[in-house]
N, C-alpha and C positions, 0 to 999 in steps of 0.2 A: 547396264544401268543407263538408265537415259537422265541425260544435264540439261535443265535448262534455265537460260540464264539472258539478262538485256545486255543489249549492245553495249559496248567497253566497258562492265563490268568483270571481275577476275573470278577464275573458275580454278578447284583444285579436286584434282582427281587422285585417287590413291590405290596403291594395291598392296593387299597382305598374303602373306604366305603361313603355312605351316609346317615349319621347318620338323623334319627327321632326324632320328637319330641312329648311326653320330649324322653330325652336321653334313651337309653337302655344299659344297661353293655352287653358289646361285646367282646366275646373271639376269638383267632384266631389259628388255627393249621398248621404246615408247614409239607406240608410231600413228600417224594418220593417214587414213587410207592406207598406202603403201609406201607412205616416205617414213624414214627414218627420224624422229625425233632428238630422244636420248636413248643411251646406251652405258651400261654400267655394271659392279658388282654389288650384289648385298652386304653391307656390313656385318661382322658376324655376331652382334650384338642386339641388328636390327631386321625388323620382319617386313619392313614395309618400304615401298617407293613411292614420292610424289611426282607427278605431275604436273606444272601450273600456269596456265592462261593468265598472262596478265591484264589483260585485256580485250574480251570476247570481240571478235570483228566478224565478216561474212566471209574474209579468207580461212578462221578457224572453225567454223563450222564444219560437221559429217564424224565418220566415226575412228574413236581414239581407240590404240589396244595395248593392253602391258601384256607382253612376253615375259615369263618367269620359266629360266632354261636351265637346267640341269644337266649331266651324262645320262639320266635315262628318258630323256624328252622334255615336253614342255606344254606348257599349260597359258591359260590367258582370261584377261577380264577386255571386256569389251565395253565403250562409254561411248552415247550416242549423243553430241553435243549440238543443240541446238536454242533458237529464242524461243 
């Protein structure tokens, strides 16, 4: 998905899953480029993680990706954040 958004304006990005059944513990990674962001578990109540820019700058610009990881792989959304 491509974001596009003006300078120091906030940006939120999201990602959902479609949980299995029975349920699976589901981790998820946020990252830019190749840095690490955030990092965490899915609640087991909840399908979705956010994201959030609070303030678009030219240091966060280029492309975001949620890792959604399981025991048998992992899957990802890709966000192309730019003005």
């Amino acid at each position: 998905m491509e974001v596009r958004q003006g300078l120091g304006r906030p940006v939120v990005m999201t990602c959902r899953v479609l949980r299995a059944h029975p349920s699976r513990v589901l981790r998820f990674e946020w990252l830019l480029s190749n840095r690490l962001l955030n990092a965490g578990a899915f609640d087991l109540h909840k399908d979705e993680t956010e994201y959030t820019i609070r303030s678009l700058n030219r240091e966060g610009w280029g492309e975001y990706t949620c890792n959604v990881i399981n025991e048998a792989g992992a899957g990802k959304c890709t966000f192309q954040a730019d003005l």
